[in-house]
ZANUKE-152425 format. One record per residue (C-alpha): z, x, y; residue in three letters. Coordinates in nm, 4 decimals. Each point is the difference from the previous one (the first is absolute). Layout:
// ZANUKE-152425
ZADREN          w          u          v   residuo
ZADREN          Z          X          Y       ALA
...
***
This chain:
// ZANUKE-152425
ZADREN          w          u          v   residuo
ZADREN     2.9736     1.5040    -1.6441       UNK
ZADREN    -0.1613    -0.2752    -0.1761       UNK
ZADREN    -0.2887    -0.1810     0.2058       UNK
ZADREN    -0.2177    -0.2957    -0.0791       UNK
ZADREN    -0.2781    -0.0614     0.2566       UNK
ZADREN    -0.2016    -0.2891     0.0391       UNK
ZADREN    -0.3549     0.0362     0.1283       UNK
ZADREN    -0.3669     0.0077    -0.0343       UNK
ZADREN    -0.2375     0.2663    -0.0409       UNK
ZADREN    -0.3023    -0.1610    -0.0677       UNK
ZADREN    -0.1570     0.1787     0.2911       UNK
ZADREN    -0.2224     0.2917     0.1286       UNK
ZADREN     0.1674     0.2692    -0.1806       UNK
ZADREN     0.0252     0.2062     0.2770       UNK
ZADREN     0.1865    -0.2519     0.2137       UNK
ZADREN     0.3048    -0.0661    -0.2325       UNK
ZADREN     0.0245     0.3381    -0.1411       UNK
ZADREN     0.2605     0.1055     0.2602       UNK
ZADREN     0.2078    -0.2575    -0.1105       UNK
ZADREN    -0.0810     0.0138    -0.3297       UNK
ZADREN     0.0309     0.4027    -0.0337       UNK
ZADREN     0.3706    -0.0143     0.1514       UNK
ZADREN     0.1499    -0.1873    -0.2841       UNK
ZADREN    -0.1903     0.2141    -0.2546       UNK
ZADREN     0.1927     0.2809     0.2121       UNK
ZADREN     0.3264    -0.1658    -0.0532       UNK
ZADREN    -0.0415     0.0031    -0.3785       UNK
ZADREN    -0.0804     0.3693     0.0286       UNK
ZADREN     0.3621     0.0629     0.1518       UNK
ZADREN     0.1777    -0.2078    -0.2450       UNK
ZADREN    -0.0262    -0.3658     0.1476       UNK
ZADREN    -0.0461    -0.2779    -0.2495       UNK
ZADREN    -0.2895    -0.1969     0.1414       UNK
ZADREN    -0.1592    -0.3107    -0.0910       UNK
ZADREN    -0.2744    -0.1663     0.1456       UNK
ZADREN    -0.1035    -0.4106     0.0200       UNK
ZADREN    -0.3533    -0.0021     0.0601       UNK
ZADREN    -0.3514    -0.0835    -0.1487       UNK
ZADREN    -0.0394     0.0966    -0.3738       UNK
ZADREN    -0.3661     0.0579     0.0970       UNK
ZADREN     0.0191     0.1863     0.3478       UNK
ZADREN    -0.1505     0.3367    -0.0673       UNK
ZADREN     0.3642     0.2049     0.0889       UNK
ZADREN     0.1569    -0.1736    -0.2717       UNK
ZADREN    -0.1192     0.2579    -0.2407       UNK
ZADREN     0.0648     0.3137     0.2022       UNK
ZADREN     0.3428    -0.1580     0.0647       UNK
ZADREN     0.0724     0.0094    -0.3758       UNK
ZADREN    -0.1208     0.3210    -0.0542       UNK
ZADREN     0.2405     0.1586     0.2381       UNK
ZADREN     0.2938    -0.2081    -0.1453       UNK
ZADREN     0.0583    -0.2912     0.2069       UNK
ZADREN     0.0587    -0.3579    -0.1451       UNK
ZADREN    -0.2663    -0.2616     0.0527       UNK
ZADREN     0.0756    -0.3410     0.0007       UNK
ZADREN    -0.3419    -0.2734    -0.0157       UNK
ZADREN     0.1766    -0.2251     0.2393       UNK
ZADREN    -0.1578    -0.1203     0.3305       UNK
ZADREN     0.0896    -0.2906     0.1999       UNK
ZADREN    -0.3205    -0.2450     0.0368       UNK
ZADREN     0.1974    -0.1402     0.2927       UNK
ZADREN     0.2714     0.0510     0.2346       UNK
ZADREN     0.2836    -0.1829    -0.1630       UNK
ZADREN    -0.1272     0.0506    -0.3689       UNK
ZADREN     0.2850    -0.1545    -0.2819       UNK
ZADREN    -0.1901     0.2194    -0.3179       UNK
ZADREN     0.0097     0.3329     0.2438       UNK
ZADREN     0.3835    -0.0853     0.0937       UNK
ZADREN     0.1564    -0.0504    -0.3211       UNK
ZADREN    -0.1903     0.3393    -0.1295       UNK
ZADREN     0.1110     0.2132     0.2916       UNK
ZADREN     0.3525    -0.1672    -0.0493       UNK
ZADREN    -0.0154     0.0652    -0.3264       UNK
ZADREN    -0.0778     0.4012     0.0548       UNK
ZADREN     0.2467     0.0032     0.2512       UNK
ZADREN     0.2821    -0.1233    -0.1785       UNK
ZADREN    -0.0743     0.1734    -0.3677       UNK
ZADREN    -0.0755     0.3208     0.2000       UNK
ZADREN     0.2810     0.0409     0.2100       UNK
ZADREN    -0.2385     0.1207     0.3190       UNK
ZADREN     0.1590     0.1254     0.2902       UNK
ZADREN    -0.3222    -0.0206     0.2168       UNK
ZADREN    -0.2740    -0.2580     0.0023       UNK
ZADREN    -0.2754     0.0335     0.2691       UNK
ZADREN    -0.2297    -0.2870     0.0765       UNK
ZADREN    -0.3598     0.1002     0.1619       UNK
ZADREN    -0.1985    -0.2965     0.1217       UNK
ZADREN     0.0289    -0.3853     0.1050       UNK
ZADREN    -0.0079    -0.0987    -0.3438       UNK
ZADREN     0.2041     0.2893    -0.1667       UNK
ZADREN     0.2807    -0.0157     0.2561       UNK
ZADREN     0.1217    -0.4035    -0.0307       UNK
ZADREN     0.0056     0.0164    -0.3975       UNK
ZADREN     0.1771     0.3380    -0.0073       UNK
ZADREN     0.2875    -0.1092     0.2351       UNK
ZADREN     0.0744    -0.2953    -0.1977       UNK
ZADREN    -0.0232     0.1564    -0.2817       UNK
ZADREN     0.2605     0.2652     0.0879       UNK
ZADREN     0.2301    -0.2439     0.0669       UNK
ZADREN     0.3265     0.0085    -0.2410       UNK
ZADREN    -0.1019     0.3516    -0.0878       UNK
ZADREN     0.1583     0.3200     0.1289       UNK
ZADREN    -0.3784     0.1191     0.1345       UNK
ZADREN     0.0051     0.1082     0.3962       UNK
ZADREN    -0.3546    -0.2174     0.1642       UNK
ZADREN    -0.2605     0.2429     0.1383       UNK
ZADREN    -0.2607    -0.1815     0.1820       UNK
ZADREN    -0.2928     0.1980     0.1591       UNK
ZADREN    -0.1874    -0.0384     0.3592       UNK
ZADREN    -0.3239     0.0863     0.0817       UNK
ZADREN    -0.1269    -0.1569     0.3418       UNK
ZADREN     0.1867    -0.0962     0.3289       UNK
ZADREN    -0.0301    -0.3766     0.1012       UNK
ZADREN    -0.0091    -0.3157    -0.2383       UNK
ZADREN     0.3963    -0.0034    -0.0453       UNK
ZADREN     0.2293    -0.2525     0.2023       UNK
ZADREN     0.3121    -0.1272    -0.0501       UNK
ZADREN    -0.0705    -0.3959     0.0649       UNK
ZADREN    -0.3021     0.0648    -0.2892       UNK
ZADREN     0.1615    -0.1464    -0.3360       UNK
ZADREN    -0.2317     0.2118    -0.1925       UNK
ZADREN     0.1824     0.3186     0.1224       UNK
ZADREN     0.2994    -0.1310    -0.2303       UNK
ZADREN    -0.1929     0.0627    -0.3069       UNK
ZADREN    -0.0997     0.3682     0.1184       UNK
ZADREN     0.2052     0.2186     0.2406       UNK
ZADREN     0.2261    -0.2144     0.1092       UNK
ZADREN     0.1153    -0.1217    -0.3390       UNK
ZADREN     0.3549     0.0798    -0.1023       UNK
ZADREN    -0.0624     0.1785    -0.2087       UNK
ZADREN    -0.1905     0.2453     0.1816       UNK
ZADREN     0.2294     0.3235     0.0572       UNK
ZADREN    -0.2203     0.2664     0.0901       UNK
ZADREN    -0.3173    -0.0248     0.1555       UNK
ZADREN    -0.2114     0.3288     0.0363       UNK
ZADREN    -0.3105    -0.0117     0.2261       UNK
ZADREN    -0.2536     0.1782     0.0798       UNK
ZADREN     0.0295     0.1047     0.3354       UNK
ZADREN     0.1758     0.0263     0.2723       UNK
ZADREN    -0.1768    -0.2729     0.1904       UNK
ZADREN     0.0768    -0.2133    -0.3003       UNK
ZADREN     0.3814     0.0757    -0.0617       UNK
ZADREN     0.0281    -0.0711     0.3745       UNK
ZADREN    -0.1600    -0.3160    -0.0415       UNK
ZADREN     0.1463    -0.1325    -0.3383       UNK
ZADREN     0.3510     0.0900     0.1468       UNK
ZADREN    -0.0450    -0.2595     0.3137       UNK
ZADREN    -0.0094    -0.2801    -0.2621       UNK
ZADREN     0.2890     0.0736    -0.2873       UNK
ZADREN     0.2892    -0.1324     0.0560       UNK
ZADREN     0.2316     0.2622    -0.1694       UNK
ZADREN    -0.0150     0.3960    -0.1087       UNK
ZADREN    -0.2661     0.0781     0.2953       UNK
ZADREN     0.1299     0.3289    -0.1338       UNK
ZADREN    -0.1624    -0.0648    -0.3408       UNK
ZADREN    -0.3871    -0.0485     0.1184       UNK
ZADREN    -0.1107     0.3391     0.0072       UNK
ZADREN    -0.3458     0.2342     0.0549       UNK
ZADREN    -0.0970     0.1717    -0.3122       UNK
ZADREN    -0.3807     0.1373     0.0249       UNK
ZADREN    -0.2089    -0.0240    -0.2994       UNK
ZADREN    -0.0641     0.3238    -0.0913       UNK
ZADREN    -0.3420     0.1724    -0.0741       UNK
ZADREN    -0.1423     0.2937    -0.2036       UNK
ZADREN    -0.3056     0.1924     0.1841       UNK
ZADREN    -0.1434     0.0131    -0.3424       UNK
ZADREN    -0.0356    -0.3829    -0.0427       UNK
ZADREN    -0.2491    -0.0023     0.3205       UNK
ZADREN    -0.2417     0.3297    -0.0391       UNK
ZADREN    -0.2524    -0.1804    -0.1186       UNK
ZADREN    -0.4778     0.1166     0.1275       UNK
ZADREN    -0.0734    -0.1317     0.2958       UNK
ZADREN    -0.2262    -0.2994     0.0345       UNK
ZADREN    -0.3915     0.2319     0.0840       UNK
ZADREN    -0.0583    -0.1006     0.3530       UNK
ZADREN    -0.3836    -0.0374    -0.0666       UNK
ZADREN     0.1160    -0.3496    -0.1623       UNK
ZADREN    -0.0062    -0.1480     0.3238       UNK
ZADREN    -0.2758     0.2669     0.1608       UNK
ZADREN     0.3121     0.1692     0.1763       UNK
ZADREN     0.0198     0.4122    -0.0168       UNK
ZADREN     0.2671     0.2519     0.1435       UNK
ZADREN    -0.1178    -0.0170     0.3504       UNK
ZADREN     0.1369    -0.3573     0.0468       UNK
ZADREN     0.3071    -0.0879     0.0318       UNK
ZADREN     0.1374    -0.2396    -0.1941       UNK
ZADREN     0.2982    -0.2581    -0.0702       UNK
ZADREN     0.1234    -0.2441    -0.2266       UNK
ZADREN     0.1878    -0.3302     0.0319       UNK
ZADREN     0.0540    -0.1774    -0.3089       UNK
ZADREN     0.1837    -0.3540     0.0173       UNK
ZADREN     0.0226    -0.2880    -0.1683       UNK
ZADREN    -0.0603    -0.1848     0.3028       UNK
ZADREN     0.2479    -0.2767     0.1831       UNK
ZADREN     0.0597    -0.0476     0.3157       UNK
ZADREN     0.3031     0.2694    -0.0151       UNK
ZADREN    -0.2445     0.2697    -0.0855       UNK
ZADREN    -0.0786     0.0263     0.4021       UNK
ZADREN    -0.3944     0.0447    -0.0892       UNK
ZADREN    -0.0841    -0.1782     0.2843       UNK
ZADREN     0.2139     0.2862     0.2677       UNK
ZADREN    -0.2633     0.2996    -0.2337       UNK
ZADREN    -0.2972    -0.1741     0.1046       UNK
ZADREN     0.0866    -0.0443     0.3243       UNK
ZADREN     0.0820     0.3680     0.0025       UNK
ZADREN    -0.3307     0.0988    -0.0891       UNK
ZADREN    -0.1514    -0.0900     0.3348       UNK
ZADREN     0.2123     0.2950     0.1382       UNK
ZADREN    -0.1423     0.2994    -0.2256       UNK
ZADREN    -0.2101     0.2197     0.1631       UNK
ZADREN    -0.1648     0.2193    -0.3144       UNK
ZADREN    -0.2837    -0.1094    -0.1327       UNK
ZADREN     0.0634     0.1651    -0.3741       UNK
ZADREN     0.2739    -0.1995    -0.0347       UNK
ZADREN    -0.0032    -0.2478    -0.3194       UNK
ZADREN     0.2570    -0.2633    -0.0627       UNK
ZADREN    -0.0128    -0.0912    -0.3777       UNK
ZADREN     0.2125    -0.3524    -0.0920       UNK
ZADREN     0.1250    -0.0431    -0.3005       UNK
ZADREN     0.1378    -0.3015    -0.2010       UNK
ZADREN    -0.0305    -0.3480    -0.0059       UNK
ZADREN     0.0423    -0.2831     0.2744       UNK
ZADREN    -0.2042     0.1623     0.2745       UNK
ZADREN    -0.2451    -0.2932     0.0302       UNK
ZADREN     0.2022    -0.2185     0.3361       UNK
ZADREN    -0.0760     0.3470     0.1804       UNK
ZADREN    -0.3748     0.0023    -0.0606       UNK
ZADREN    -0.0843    -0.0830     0.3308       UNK
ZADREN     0.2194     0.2619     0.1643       UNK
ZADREN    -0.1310     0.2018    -0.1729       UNK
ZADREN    -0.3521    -0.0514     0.0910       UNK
ZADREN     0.1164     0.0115     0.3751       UNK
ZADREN     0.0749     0.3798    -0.0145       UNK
ZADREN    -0.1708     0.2487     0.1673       UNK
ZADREN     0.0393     0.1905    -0.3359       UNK
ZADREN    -0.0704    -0.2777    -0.2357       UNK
ZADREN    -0.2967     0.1992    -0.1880       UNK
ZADREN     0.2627     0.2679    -0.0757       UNK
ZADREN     0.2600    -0.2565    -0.1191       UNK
ZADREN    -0.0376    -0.0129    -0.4164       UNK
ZADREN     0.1084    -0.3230    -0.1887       UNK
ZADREN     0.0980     0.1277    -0.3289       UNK
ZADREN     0.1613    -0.3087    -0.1454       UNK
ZADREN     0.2223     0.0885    -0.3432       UNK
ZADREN     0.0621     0.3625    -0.0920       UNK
ZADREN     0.1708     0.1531    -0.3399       UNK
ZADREN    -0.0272     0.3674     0.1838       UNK
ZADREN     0.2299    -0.0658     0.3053       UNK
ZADREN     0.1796     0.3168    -0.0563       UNK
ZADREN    -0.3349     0.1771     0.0075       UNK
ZADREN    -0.1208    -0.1504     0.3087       UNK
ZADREN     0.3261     0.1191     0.1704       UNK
ZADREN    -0.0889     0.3423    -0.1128       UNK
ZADREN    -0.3575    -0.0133     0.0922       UNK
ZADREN     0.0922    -0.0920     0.3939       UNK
ZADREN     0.0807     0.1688     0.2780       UNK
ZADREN     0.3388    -0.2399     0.0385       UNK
ZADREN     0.0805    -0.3745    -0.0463       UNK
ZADREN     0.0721    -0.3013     0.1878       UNK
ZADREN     0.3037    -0.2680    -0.0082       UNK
ZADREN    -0.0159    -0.1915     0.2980       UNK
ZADREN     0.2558    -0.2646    -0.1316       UNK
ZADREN     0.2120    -0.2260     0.2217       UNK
ZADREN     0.2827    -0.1454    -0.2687       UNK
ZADREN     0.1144    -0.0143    -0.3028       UNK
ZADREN    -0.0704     0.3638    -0.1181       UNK
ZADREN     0.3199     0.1428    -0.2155       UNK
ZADREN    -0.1089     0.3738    -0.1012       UNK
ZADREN    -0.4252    -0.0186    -0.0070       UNK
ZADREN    -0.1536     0.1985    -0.2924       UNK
ZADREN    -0.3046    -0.0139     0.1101       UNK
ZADREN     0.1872     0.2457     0.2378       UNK
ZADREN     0.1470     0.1943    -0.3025       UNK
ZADREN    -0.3063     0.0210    -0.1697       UNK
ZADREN    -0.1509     0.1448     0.3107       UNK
ZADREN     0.2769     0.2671     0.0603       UNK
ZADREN     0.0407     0.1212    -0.3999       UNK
ZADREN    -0.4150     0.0609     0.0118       UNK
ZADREN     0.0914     0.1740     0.3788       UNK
ZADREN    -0.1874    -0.2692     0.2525       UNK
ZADREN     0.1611    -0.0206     0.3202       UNK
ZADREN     0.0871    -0.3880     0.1308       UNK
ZADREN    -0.0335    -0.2168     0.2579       UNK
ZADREN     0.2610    -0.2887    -0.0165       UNK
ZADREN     0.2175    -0.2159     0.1980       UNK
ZADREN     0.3593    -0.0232     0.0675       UNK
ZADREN     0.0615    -0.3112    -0.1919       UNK
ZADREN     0.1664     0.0189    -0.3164       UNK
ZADREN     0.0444     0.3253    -0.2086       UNK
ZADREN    -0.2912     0.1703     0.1103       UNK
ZADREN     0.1852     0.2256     0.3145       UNK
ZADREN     0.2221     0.1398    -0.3057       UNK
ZADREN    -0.3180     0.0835    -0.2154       UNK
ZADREN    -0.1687     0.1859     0.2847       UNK
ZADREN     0.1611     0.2148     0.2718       UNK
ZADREN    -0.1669    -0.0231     0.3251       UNK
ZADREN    -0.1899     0.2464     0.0994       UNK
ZADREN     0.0937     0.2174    -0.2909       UNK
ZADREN    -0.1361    -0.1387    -0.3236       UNK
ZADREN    -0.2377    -0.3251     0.2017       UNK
ZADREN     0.0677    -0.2127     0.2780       UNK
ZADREN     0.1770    -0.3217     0.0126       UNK
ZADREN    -0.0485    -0.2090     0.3178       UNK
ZADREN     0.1148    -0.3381     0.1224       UNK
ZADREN    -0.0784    -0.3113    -0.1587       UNK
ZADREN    -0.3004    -0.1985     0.0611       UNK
ZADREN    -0.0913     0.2774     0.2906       UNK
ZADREN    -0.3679     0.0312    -0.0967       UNK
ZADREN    -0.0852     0.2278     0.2746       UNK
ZADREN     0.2793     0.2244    -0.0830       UNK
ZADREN    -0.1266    -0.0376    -0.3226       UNK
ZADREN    -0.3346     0.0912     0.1049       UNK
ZADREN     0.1763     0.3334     0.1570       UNK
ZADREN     0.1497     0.1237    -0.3235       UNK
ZADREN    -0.3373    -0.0467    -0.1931       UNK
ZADREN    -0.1916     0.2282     0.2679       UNK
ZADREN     0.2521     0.2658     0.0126       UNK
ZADREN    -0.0547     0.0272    -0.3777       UNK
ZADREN    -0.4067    -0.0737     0.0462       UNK
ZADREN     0.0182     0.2479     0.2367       UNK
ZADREN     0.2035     0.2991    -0.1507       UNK
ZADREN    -0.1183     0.0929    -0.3275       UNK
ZADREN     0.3088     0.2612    -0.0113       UNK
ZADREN     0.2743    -0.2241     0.0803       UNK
ZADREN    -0.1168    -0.1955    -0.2762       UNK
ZADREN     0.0648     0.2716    -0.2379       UNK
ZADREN     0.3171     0.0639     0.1697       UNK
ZADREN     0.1334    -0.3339    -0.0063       UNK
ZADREN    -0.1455    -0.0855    -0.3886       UNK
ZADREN     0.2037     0.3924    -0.1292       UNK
ZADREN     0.3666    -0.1667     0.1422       UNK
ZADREN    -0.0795    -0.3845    -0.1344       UNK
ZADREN    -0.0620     0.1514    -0.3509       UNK
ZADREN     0.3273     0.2468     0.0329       UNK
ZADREN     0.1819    -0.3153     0.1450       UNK
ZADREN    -0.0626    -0.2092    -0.2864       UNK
ZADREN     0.1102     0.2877    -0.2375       UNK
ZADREN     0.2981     0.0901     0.1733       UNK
ZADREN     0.1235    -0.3543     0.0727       UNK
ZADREN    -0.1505    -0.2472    -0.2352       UNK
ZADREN     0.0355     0.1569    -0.3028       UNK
ZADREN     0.1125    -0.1639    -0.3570       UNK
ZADREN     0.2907     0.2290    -0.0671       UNK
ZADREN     0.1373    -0.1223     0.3297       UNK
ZADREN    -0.0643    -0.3849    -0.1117       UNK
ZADREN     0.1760     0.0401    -0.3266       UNK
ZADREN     0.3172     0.2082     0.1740       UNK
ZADREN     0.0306    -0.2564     0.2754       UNK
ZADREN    -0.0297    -0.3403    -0.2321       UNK
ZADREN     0.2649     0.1741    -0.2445       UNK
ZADREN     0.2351     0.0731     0.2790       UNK
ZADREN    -0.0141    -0.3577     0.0775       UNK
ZADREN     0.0486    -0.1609    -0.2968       UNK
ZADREN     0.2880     0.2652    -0.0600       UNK
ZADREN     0.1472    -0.1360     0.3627       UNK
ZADREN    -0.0403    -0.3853    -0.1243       UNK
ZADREN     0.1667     0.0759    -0.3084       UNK
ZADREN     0.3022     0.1555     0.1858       UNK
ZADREN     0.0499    -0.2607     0.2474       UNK
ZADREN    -0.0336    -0.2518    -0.3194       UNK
ZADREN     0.2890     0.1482    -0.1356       UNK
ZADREN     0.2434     0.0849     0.3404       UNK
ZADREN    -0.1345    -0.2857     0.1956       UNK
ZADREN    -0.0565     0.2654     0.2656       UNK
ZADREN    -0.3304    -0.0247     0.2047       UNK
ZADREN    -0.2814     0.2558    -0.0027       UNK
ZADREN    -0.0105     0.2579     0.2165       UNK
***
């Protein structure tokens, strides 16, 4: 197949390498893959040296005339049967620049919410015309984005970003950083805070944990509106303000498990990935993608949204059980290797381009 995708990786490498590893995997197995992106962004490089096309082309805007007539232009001259738009601003110049060529529209979905029919907006994304395939990724999204097309529900479909264990083993973060050793227990939330991020329902959970070596490390930006909570838990001297970390993935592997006490808008957490590939248990909420991330009561727990005392419950039968930490942390890391891995990313995207292309040519719809 011949692909061109249209997106931007001028981001933390670890969090586009899943995407940006599966189309390096397509070249590897004979697809002809060419990506629109940043000439600078720091994957543009590795994505030459492993034989994909790179075009310096990024829209500075969501209906961009310069970006349009490029893409158009690659479309046309290169006879693509795929082209796969990423973003808000990727997406709208992709589709209209597919149109008069033979290309099949890929758009991609990351969160649940923010998508309505009576939004005119949504025209120039998934809802555009010229949108025939739209691949999300989770099931809490595909469930969500299919309430609001109008046509080929059977088109939006889950495919997980996959993950390699090796992109995550990274030291832990020393405890002594933040005068914490091996007797406390410890866990991570790391947000960048809004009010979906449910930080308020944590803090009110920590008036319901009963272990005094319990430390609750936050991590990330926009915790400032919760100060005052903060200061009005019984545990607030063993609550750590972090602020901005580079070593997220170590911090996962330096505590006991981590915290996602989100009440929208989640699509598939990796915050939650990161924690599972270095083998931290979870604590999340129903919302979203996180109840397919973590089994409960196998790999973490997963409780009802906004329920901060049965949030509070989860947390102290972790705090509490030293061994069902271990237990639970062993199946999240085999979960994410057995389920959310890249080879199953790659084999699942090609099988639906392959199904796009047939129904473009018998008219018949996807199965």
């Amino acid at each position: 197949m011949k692909i061109l995708v249209a997106s931007s990786y001028k981001h933390a490498w670890n969090s586009v390498r899943p995407e940006a590893e599966m189309f390096i995997e397509m070249v590897k197995q004979g697809h002809d893959v060419t990506i629109a992106t940043q000439g600078d962004a720091d994957y543009v490089a590795r994505f030459r040296d492993c034989g994909v096309n790179v075009i310096d082309c990024y829209p500075s805007k969501k209906i961009c005339l310069k970006t349009i007539k490029t893409l158009h232009h690659e479309l046309k001259s290169g006879d693509y049967d795929i082209c796969y738009g990423f973003n808000s601003k990727t997406i709208p110049n992709l589709a209209f620049a597919s149109i008069g060529t033979r290309a099949q529209m890929v758009s991609y979905r990351g969160t649940t919410g923010g998508l309505y029919r009576h939004d005119p907006t949504a025209y120039l994304t998934h809802l555009h015309p010229k949108v025939q395939g739209i691949v999300c990724v989770s099931n809490a999204v595909r469930d969500d984005v299919r309430e609001h097309v109008w046509h080929n529900k059977k088109h939006v479909v889950t495919i997980y970003k996959g993950h390699q264990l090796a992109w995550y083993q990274v030291p832990q973060t020393e405890r002594a950083e933040f005068g914490l050793n091996e007797t406390h227990i410890v866990a991570v939330c790391a947000a960048h805070v809004r009010p979906s991020k449910g930080i308020s329902v944590l803090i009110e959970a920590t008036h319901h944990i009963d272990n005094p070596n319990f430390h609750l490390l936050l991590v990330g930006s926009g915790f400032e509106p919760h100060l005052d909570e903060i200061k009005q838990s019984p545990m607030v001297a063993r609550i750590h303000l972090l602020g901005h970390r580079q070593d997220v993935p170590s911090l996962m592997a330096m505590a006991d498990f981590q915290v996602q006490p989100s009440i929208s808008g989640e699509g598939l957490p990796r915050t939650v990935i990161e924690a599972m590939a270095n083998g931290t248990t979870s604590v999340v909420t129903t919302t979203g993608g996180s109840p397919e991330l973590v089994d409960d009561n196998k790999t973490g727990f997963v409780v009802p949204t906004g329920d901060a005392k049965a949030f509070s419950e989860a947390m102290n039968k972790l705090i509490n059980d030293k061994d069902k930490i271990i237990q639970f942390s062993t199946a999240a890391k085999e979960k994410l290797d057995r389920e959310f891995n890249a080879a199953m990313t790659v084999k699942h995207h090609l099988e639906f381009f392959e199904q796009l292309l047939n129904k473009q040519c018998s008219g018949k719809d996807i199965r």
